[in-house]
DORODO-637056 format. One line per field, with one value per residue: residue number from 1; residue in one letter; x, y, z of N, C-alpha, C in turn. Coordinates in pm, whole numbers, plus 50000, padded with zeros to 5 digits. Layout:
// residues N
resi	NUM	...
resn	A	...
n_x	X	...
n_y	Y	...
n_z	Z	...
ca_x	X	...
ca_y	Y	...
ca_z	Z	...
c_x	X	...
c_y	Y	...
c_z	Z	...
END
This chain:
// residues 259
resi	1	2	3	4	5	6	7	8	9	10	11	12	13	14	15	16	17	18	19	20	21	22	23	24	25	26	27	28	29	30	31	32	33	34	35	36	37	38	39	40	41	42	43	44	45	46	47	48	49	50	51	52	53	54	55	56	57	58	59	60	61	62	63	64	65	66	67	68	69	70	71	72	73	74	75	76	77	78	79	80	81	82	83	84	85	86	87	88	89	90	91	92	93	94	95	96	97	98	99	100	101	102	103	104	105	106	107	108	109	110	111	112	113	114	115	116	117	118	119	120	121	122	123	124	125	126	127	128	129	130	131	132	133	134	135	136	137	138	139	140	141	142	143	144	145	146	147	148	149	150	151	152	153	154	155	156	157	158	159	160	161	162	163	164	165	166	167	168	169	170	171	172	173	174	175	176	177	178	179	180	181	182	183	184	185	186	187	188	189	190	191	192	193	194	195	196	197	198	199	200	201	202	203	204	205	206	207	208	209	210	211	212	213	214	215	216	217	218	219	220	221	222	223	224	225	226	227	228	229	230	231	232	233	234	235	236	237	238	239	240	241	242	243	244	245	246	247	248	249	250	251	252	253	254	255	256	257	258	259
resn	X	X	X	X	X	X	X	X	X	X	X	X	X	X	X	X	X	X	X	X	X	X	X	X	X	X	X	X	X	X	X	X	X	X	X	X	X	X	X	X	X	X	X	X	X	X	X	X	X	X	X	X	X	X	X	X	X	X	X	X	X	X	X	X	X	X	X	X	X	X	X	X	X	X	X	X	X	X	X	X	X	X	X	X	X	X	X	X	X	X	X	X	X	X	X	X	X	X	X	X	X	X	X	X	X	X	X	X	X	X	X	X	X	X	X	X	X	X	X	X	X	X	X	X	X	X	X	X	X	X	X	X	X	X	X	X	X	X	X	X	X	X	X	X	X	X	X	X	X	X	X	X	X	X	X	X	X	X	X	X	X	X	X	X	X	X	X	X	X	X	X	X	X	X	X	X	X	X	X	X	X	X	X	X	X	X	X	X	X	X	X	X	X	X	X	X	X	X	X	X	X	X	X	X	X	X	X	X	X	X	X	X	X	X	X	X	X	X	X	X	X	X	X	X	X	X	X	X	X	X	X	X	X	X	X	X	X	X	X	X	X	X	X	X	X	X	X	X	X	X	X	X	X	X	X	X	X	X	X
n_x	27457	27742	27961	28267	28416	28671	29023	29271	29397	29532	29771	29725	29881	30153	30288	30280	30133	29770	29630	29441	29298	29092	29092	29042	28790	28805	28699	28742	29028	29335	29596	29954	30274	30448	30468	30455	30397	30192	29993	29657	29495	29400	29674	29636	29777	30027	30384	30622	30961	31047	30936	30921	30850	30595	30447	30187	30061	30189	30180	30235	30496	30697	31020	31226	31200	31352	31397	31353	31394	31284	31277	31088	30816	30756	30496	30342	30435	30386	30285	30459	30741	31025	31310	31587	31905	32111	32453	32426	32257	32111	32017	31814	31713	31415	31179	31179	31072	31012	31243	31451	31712	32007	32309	32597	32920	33108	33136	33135	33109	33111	32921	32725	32602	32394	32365	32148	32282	32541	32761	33074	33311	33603	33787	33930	34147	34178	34513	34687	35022	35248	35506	35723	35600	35354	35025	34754	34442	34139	33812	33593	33608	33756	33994	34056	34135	34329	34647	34966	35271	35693	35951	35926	36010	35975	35720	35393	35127	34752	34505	34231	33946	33659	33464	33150	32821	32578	32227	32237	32421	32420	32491	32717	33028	33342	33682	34031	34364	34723	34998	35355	35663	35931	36209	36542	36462	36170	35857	35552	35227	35074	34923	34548	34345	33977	33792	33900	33888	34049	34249	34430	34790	34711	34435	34131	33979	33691	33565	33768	33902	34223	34507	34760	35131	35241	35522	35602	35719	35791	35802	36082	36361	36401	36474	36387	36201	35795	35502	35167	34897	34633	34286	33962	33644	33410	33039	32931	32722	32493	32403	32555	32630	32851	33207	33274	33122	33254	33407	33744	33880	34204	34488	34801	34983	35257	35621	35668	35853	36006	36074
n_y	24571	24606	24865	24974	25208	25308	25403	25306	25038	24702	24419	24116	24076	24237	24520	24385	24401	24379	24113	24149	23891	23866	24110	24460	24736	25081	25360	25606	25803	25670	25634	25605	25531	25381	25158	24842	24550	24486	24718	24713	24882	25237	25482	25820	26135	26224	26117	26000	25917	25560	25399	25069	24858	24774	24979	25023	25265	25573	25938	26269	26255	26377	26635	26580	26280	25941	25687	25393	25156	24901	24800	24989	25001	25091	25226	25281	25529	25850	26120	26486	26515	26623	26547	26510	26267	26124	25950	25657	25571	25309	25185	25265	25626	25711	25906	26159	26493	26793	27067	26928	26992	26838	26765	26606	26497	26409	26151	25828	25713	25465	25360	25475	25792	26023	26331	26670	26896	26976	27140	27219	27350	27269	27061	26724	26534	26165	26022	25820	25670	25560	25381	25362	25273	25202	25278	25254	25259	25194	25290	25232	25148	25301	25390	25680	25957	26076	25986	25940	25922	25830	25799	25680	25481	25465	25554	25626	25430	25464	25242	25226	25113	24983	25129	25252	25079	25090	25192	25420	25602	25740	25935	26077	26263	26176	26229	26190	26193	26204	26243	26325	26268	26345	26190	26165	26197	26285	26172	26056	26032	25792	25621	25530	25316	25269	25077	24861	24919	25022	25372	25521	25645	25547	25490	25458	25782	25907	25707	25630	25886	26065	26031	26256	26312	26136	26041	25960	26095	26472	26794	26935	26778	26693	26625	26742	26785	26784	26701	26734	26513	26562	26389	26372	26201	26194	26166	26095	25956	25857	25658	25435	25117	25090	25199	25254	25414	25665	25931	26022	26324	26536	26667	26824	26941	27134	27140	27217	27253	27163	27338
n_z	16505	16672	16859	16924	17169	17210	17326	17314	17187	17234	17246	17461	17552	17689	17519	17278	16976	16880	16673	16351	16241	16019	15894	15848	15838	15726	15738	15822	15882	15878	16107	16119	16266	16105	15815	15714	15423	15172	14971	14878	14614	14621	14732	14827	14912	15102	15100	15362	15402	15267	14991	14851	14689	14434	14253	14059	13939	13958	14073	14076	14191	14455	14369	14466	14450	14488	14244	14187	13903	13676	13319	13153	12982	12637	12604	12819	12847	12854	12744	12860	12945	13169	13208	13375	13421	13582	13547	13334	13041	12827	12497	12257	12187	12047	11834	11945	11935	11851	11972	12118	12339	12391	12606	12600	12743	12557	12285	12198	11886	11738	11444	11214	11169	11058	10930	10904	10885	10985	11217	11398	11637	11621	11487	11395	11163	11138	11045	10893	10929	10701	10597	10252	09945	09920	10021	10227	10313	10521	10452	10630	10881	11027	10928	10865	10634	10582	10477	10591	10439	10453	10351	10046	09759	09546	09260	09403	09522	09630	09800	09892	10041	10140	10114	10153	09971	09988	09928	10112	10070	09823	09608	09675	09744	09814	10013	10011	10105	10047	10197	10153	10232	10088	09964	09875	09593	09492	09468	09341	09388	09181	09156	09224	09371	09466	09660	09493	09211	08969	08964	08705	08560	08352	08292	08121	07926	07978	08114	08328	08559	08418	08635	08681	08671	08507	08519	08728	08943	09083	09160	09339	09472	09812	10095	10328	10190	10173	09994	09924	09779	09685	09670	09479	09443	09293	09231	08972	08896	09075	09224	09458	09444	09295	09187	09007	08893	09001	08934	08906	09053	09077	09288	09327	09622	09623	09725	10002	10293	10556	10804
ca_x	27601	27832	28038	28358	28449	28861	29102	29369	29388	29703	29790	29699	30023	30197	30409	30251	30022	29634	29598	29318	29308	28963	29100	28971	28772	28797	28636	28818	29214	29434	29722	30031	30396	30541	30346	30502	30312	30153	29870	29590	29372	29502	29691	29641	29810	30194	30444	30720	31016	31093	30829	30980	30729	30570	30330	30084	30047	30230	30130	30232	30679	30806	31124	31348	31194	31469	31286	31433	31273	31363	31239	30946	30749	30716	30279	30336	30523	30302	30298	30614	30861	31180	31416	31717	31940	32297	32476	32436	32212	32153	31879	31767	31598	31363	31079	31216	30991	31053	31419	31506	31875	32092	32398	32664	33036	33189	33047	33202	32996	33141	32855	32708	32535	32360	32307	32138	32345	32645	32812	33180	33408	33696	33776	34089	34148	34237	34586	34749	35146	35300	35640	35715	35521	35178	34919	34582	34298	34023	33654	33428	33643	33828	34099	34097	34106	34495	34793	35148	35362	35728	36070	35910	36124	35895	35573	35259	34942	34670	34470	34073	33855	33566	33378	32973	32762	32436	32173	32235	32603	32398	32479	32835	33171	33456	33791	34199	34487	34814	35068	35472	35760	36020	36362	36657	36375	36037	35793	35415	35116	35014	34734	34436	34242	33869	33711	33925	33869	34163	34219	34558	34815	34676	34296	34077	33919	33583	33515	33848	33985	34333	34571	34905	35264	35298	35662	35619	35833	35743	35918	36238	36419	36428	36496	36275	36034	35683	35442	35032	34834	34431	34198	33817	33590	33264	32972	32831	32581	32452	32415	32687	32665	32992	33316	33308	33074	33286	33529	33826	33924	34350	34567	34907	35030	35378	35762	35673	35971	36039	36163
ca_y	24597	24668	24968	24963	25305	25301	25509	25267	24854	24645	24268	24055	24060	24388	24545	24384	24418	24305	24037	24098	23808	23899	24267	24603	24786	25182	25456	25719	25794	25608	25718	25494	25537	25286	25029	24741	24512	24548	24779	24715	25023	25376	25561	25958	26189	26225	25960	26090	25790	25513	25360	24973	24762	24796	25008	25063	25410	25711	26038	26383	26253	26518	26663	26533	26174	25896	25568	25290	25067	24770	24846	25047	24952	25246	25308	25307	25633	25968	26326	26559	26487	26695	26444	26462	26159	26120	25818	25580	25546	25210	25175	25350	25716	25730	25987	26307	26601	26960	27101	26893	27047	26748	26806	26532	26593	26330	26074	25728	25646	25360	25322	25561	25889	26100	26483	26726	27051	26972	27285	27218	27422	27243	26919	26697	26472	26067	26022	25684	25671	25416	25348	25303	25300	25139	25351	25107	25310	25127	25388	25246	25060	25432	25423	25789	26012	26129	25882	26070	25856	25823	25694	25642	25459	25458	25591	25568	25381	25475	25207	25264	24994	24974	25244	25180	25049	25076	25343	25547	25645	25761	26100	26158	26296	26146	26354	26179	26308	26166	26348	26261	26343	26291	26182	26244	26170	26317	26071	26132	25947	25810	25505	25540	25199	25294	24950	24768	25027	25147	25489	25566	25705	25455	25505	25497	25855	25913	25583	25663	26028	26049	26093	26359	26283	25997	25968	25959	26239	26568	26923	26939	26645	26701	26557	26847	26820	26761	26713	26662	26479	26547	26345	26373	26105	26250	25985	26138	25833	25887	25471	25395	25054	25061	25268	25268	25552	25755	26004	26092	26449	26522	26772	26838	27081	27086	27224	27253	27242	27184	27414
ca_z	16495	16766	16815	17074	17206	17314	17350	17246	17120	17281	17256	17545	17648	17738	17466	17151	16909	16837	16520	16285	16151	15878	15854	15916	15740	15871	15658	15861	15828	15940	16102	16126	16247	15971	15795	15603	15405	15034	14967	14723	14581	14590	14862	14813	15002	15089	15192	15394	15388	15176	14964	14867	14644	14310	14260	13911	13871	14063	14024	14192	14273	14465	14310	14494	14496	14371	14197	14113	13843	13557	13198	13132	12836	12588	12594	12914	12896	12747	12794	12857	13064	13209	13278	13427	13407	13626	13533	13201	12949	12720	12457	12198	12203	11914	11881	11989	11853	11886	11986	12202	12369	12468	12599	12660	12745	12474	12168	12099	11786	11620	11360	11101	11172	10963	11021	10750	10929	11097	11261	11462	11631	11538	11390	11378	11098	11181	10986	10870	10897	10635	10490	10182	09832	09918	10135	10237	10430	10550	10488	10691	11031	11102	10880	10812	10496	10537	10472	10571	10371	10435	10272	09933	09719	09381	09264	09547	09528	09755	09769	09964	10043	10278	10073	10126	09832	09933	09923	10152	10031	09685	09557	09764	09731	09911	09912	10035	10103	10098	10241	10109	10311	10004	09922	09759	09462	09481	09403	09273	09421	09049	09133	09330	09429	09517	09631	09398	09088	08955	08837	08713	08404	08216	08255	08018	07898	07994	08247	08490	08548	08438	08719	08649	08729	08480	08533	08922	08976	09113	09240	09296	09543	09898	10205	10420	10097	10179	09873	09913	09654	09686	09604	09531	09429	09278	09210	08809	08842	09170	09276	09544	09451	09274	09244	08869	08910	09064	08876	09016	09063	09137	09271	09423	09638	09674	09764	10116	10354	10702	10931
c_x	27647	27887	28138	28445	28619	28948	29239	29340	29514	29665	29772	29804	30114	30340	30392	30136	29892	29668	29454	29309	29192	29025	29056	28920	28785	28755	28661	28950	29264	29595	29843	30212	30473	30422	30422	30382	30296	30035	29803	29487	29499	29514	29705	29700	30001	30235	30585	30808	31066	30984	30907	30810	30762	30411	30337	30132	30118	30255	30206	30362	30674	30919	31247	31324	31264	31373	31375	31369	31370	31313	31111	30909	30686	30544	30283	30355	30446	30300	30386	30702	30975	31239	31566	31830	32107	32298	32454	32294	32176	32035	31889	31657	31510	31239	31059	31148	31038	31177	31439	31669	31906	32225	32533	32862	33113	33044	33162	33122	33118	33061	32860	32621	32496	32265	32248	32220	32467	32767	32951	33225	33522	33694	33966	34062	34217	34382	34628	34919	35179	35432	35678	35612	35363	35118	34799	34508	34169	33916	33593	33491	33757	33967	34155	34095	34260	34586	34915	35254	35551	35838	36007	36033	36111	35760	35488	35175	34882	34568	34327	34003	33769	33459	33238	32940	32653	32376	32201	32370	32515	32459	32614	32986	33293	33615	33895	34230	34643	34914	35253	35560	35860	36159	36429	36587	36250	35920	35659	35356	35080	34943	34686	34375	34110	33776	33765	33920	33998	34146	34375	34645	34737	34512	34232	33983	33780	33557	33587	33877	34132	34394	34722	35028	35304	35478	35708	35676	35765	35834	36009	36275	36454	36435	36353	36162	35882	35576	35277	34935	34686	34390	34072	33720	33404	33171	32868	32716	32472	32426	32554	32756	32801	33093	33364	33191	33088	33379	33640	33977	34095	34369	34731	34933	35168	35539	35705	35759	35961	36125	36180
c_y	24667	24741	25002	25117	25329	25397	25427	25084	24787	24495	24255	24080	24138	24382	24496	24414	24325	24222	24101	24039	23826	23964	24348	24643	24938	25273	25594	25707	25730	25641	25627	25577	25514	25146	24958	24599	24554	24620	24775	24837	25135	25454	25735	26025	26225	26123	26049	25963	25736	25443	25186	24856	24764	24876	25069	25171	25480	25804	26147	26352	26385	26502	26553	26342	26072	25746	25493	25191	24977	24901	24898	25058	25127	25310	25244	25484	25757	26085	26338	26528	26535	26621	26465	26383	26178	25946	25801	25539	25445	25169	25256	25476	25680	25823	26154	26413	26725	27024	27063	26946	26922	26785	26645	26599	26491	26217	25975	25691	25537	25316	25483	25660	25970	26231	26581	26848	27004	27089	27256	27292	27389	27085	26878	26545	26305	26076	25866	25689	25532	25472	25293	25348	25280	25194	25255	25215	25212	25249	25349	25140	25170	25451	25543	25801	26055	26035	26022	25931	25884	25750	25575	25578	25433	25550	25539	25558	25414	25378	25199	25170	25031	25130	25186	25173	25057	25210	25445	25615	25692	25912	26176	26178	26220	26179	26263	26250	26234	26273	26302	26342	26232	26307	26239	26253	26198	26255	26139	26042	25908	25722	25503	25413	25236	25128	24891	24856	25067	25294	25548	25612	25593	25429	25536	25637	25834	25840	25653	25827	26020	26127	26151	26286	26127	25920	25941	26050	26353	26680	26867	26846	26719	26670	26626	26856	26758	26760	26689	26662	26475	26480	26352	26309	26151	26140	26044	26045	25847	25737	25489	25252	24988	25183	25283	25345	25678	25803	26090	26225	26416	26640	26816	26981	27081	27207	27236	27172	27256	27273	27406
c_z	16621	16747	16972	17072	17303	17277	17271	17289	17180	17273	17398	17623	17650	17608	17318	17094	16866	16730	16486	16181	16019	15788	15884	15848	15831	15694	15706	15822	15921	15977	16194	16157	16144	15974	15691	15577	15241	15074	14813	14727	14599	14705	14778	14933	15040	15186	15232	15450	15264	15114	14897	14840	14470	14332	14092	13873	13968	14022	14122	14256	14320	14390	14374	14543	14413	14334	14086	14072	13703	13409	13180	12999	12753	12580	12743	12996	12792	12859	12792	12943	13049	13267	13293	13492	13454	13650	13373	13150	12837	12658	12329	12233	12060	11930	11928	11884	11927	11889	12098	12258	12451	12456	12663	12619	12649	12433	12144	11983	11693	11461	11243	11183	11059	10969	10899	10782	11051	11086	11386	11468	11623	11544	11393	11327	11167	11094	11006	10865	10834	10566	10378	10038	09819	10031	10071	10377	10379	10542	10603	10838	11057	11055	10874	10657	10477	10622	10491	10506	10325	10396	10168	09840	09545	09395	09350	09511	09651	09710	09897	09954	10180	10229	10055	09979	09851	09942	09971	10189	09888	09712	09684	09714	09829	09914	10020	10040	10142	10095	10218	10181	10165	10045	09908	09610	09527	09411	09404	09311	09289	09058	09198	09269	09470	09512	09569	09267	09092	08878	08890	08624	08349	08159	08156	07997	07898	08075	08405	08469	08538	08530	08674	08706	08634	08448	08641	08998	09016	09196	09226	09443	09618	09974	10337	10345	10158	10067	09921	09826	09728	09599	09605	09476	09324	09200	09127	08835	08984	09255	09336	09489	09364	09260	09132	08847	08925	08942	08958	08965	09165	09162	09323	09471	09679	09661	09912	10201	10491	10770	11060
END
């Protein structure tokens, strides 16, 4: 075996570089301005630049190193990780153990959530404005829980649809509220709709809850009057899957006047 002793390697021809066409093998370090190209096996050590490939495994990021990558397959991904994420998010988390603290500055949730401790510092109800004798909230596509209902011109139905039926609606309360800006005649919310269920004067004892006001009337006739009829739904059977389960709790609160 030969062994060539130089100081430095140059192309034939002033200004470029050697080919090795085989390869090299070198068992010392190698020390490179910039090297483009793939690399197979494992580079140790620090990279100071841009790194621009794919690489397997990488171990030891500095902090401030940015990495841009497609989808990463979940048993790919183990141990702890402090991540801090600027920009968007799309996927599912699933898995989260311990107390995790997430903090985001706003929530569109269109779907269902389900919390065992939910703690707000304040809250603001959706509301439905309708005219007229017939209030219609949608449950479950954001209708809201409070109808303001004015220029009644008879007794008011509230009529509720879009109330879940399957399991995991068992064992719940669900509470209305219509809200009456009255007349020269003070009218009385007197039929609630749940799903199609009626419950109203005319209910039957023991199945529906009878609802009050069966002459529609209520307080005394005002123009500035305001009246609000509660409602609260309670489910004796504990099965969601119907609405003839439910018994329904009434109340009014009323004479309240604008100023």
């Amino acid at each position: 075996m030969s062994q060539l002793s130089v100081d430095s390697i140059t192309g034939r021809v002033s200004g470029t570089a050697p080919s090795l066409p085989n390869g090299a093998v070198v068992t010392g370090v190698v020390t490179a301005t910039s090297f483009s190209g793939a690399v197979t096996g494992n580079v140790t050590g620090n990279v100071t630049g841009n790194v621009t490939g794919t690489a397997t495994t990488a171990t030891n990021l500095a902090d401030a190193a940015n990495i841009t990558t497609g989808t990463i397959a979940a048993a790919r991904l183990s141990g702890t990780y402090n991540i801090d994420v600027t920009g968007s998010l799309t996927g599912n988390s699933t898995g989260l153990t311990g107390t995790p603290s997430i903090s985001v500055s706003g929530v569109n949730n269109t779907g269902v959530s389900t919390l065992t401790d939910t703690r707000l510092s304040s809250i603001a109800d959706k509301t439905t404005i309708v005219s007229g004798n017939s209030v219609n909230l949608s449950y479950n596509t954001g209708g809201g829980n409070v109808a303001i209902c004015t220029n009644p011109s008879g007794p008011i139905t509230l009529n509720v649809t879009g109330i879940p039926t399957d399991s995991s609606f068992d064992n719940r309360a669900i509470s209305f509220a219509v809200i009456v800006q009255q007349g020269t005649t003070a009218y009385g919310c007197t039929n609630v709709s749940l799903n199609g269920v009626a419950f109203g004067a005319n209910a039957v004892a023991g199945l529906q809850t009878h609802i009050a006001y069966v002459s529609g009337t209520v307080a005394t006739a005002s123009t500035t009057g305001y009246d609000v009829f509660n409602f609260t739904g309670i489910n004796t059977v504990g099965s969601a899957a119907s609405t003839l389960n439910y018994k329904l709790l009434s109340n009014v609160s009323g004479g309240y006047r604008r100023y």
